[in-house]
N, C-alpha and C positions, 0 to 999 in steps of 0.2 A: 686414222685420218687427221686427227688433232696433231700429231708431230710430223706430219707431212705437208701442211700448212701451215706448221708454225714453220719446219727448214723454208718454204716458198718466202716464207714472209723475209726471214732473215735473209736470205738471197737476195731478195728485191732490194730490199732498205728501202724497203715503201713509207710513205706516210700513212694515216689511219684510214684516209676514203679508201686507197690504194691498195691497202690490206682488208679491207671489207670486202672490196671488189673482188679480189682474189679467193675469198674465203666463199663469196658467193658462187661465183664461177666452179671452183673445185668442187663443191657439195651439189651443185645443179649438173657439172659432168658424171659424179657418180651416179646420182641417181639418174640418168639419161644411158647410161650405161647396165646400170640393172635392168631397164625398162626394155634395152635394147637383149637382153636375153632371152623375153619374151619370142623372139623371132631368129636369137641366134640355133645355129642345130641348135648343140648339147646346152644351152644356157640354163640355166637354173634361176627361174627368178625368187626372188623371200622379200616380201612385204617387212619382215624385219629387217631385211639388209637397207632398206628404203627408212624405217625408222632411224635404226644404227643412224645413216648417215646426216637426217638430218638434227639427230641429239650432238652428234660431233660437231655438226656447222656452227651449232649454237654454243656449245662448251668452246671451239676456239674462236667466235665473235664474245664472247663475256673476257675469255682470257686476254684478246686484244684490248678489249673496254678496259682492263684491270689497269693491263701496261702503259694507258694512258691517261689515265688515273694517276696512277700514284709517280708516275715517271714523267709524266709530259709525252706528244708529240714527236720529243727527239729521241726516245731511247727506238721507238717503232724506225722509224726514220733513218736511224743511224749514224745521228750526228752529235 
């Protein structure tokens, strides 16, 4: 999940709210998605997969926190 968020990010060339937003949204669709296999036929839900995803949301909001730390704003950004 953390290198699937981080290509979105780079794609975007978002700035930081931009990219939290994003980070927020993609970890809230996962876990809306595991939730929803509660009800799909064959779905499988895992309470770990519900963890999993949101230790990832947080390792790629730290990793953005890092980029913008020590690079500024423009390396997230793209500019």
């Amino acid at each position: 999940m953390v290198t699937q968020i981080s290509l979105l990010l780079a794609v975007m060339h978002s700035n930081w709210r931009q990219g939290l937003r994003v980070i927020v949204f993609a970890t809230c669709g996962y876990i809306a998605y595991e939730f929803a296999q509660l009800v799909l036929p064959q779905g499988t839900f895992d309470m770990k997969d519900v963890t999993a995803t949101l230790a990832g949301g947080a390792i790629a909001v730290g990793i953005l926190s890092l980029a913008r730390r020590f690079a500024g704003d423009r390396v997230v950004a793209g500019s």
